[in-house]
Wavefront OBJ file of the C-alpha trace (Angstrom):
o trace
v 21.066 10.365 24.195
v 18.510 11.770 22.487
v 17.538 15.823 22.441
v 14.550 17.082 24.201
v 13.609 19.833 22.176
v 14.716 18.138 18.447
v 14.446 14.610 19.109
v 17.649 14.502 17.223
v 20.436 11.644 18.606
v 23.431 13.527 20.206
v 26.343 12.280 22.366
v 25.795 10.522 25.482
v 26.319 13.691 28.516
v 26.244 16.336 26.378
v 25.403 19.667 27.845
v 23.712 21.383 25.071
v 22.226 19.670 21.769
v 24.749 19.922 18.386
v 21.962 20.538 16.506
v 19.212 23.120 18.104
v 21.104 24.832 20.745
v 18.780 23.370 23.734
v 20.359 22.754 27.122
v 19.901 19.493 28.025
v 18.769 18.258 31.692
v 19.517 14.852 33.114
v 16.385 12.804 33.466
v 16.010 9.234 35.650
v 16.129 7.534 32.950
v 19.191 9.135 31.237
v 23.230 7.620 31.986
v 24.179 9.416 34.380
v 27.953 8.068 34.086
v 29.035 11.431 32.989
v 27.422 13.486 35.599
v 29.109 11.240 38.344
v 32.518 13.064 38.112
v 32.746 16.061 40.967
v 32.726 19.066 39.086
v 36.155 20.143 39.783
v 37.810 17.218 38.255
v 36.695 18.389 34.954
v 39.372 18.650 32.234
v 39.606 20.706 29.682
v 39.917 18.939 26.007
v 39.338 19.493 22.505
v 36.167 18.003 21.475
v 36.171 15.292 19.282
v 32.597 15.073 18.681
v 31.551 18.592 17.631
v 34.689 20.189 15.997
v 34.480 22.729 12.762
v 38.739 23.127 12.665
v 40.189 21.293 15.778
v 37.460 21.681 18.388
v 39.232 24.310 20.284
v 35.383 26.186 21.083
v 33.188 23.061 21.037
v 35.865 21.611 24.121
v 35.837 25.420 25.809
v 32.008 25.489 25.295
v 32.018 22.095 26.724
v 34.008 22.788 30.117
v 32.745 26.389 30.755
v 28.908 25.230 30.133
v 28.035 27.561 27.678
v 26.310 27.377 23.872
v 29.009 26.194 21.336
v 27.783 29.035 18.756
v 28.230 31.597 21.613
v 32.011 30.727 21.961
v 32.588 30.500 18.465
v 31.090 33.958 17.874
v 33.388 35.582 20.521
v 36.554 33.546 19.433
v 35.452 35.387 16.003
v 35.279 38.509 17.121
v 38.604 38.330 19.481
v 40.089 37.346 16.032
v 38.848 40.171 13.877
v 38.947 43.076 16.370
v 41.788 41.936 18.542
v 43.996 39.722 16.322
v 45.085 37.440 19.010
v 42.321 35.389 18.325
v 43.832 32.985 15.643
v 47.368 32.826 17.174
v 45.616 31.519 20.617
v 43.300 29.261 18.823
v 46.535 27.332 17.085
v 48.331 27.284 20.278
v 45.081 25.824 22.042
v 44.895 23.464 19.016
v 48.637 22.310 20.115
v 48.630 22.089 23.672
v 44.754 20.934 24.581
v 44.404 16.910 24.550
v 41.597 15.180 22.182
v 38.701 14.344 24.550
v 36.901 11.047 24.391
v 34.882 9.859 21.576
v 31.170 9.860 22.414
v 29.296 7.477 20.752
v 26.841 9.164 17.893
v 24.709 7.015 15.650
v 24.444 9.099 12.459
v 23.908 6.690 10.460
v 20.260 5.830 11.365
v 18.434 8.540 9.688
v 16.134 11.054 11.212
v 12.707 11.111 11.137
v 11.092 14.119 10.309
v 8.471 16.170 12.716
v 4.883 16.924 11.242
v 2.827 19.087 12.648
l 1 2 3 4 5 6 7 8 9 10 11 12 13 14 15 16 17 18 19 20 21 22 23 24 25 26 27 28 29 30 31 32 33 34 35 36 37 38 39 40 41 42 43 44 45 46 47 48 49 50 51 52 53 54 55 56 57 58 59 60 61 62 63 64 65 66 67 68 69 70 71 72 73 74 75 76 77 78 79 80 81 82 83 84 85 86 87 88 89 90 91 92 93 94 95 96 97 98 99 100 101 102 103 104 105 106 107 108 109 110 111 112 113 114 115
């Protein structure tokens, strides 16, 4: 699937783009294999495409709908003010499944935009 803001390759049903932020829309052309599902059969999983530790906020970004960034900034926050934030985060590590592996082709390299 490719990004419609960056152009950039991301994985295939992804919400938001790993690499500018942009929410992504399905288009006629696009799979729409992951869109298929009723909404209320969604799980929530750790990510195994867009993880920093153990993909914790990338998977809760992921079933909630919201920018990665935004729920790693708050899980930051709960963790410095609060405290809590690192034992739930290890706990959430523990119990949440690893999702499925999209399929990302990073190793065709990027072209860059001129303008």
């Amino acid at each position: 699937m490719i990004c419609s803001n960056c152009q950039r390759e991301i994985a295939e049903g992804s919400n938001f783009c790993y690499n500018c932020g942009a929410k992504q829309v399905l288009t006629a052309g696009a799979s729409s294999a992951a869109y298929s599902a009723p909404r209320s059969s969604k799980r929530l999983v750790r990510s195994s495409n867009d993880k920093k530790l153990g993909g914790v906020c990338a998977g809760l970004a992921d079933y909630f709908d919201l920018d990665v960034t935004l729920v790693r900034v708050v899980w930051l926050l709960a963790f410095l003010c609060a405290g809590v934030g690192l034992l739930a985060y290890v706990v959430l590590w523990i119990v949440l499944p690893l999702g499925p592996t999209g399929v990302v082709n990073s190793s065709v390299p990027s072209a860059s935009v001129t303008s």
